[in-house]
N, C-alpha and C positions, 0 to 999 in steps of 0.2 A: 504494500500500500504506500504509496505516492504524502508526503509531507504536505501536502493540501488536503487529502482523503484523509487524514489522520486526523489535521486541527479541523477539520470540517466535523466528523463524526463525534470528537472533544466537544466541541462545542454546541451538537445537537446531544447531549449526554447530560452537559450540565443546564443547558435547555431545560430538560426534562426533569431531573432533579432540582432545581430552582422551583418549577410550576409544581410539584411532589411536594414542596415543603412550605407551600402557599405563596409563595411571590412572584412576580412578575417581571421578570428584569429589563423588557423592552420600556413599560411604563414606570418604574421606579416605584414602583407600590404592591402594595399585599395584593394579592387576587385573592378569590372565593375558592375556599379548597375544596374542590370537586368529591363528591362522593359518589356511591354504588348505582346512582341514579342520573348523575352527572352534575353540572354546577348547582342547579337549582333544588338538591332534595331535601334542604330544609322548608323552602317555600312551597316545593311540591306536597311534604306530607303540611302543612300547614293547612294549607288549601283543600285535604282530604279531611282533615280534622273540622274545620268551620263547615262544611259540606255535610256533614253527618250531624253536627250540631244544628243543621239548619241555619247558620248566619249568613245570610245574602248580600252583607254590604264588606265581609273580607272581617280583618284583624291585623294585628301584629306580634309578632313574636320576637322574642331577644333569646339566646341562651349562651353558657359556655361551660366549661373544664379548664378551668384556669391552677396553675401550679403556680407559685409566689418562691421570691429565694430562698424565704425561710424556710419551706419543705410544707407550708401550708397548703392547701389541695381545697378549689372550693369547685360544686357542681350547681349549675341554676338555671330552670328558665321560666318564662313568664311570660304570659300572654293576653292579650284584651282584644274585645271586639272593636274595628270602629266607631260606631255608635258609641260605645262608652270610653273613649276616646276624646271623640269629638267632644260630646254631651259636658264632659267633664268638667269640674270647679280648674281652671289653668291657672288659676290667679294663685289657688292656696297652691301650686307648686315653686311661687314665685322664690319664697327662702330657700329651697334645699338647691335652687340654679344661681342664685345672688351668693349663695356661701361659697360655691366652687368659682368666681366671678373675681378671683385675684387671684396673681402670681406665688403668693406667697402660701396661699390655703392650698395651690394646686400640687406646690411645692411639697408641705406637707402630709399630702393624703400621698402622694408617690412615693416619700423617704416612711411613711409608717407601714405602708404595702410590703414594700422593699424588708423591711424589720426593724428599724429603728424605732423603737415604740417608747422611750420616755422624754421629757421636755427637755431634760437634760442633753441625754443625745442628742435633742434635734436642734439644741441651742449651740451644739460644738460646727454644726453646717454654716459656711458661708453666707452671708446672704438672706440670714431669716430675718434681721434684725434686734431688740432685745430680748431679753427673758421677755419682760412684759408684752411686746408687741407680738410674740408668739403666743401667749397663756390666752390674747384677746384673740387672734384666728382660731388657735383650740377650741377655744371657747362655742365662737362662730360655726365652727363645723360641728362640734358637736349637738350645737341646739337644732343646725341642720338634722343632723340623723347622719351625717356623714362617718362622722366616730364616735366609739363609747368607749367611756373611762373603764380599765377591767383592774384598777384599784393602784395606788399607792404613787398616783402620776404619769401609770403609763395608758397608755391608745392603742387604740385597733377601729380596724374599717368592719362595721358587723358583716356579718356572713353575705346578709342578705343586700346588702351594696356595692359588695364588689367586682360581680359580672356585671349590672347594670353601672358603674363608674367606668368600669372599660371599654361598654357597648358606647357610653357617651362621649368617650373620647373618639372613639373610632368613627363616629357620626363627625365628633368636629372635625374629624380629616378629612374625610368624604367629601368631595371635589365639587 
């Protein structure tokens, strides 16, 4: 085999392993990792799901399998119909989007993900600013529902926040 037939076949290889492990490398972005049904079989069984429920105006769905560094392992999904969606009070979700609505909260909920779970740690990070002006974002995320105190100063992102804090990020990438 000819040294063009070689880096040609290399590079349809890592092609293929790139799109294997979700990403895209022509667009610079994650791609949809295809499963046994093809790109769309979350949407596909969603759409079997509302169809047997009888909802005619669709839903939405989030879920994930998320591993964290610290060897935490969280599973979740969730889902609503359109109509209760739409219908919905938007205004009372105004706080838990205003508390993620700084640098520095955003900052925070990613270095306690990560494992940095007491004020102290997260006071040795660059960039947060005081004790004080940290104790006031804590604060702020917590009356959000973003974190809860699990005793003696330190934080965590409850269970139930942390696929949907990821799905929300991923929405703000979304082009």
């Amino acid at each position: 085999m000819d040294l063009e037939a070689r880096v040609a076949e290399l590079e349809r290889r890592m092609a293929e392993l790139a799109g294997a492990c979700g990403h895209d490398e022509s667009a610079g972005q994650p791609s949809r990792p295809a499963g046994p049904e093809g790109d769309f079989w979350a949407l596909e069984g969603l759409k079997v799901q509302l169809a047997g429920l009888g909802v005619p105006d669709g839903g939405a769905l989030f879920t994930g399998d998320v591993r964290l560094p610290p060897g935490e392992r969280y599973e979740w999904q969730y889902g609503a119909t359109t109509d209760g969606l739409l219908d919905g009070d938007w205004a009372a979700k105004a706080d838990a989007f205003a508390a993620l609505g700084h640098p520095v909260r955003l900052r925070l909920v990613r270095e306690i993900l990560g494992g940095l779970r007491t004020a102290a740690e997260l006071h040795e990070l660059d960039g947060l600013g005081t004790t004080g002006q940290i104790y006031h974002h804590l604060r702020q995320l917590t009356a959000a529902g973003w974190l809860h105190t699990t005793g003696r100063g330190r934080y965590e992102v409850p269970a139930v926040r942390v696929v949907p804090l990821l799905v929300m990020l991923t929405a703000a990438a979304t082009p």
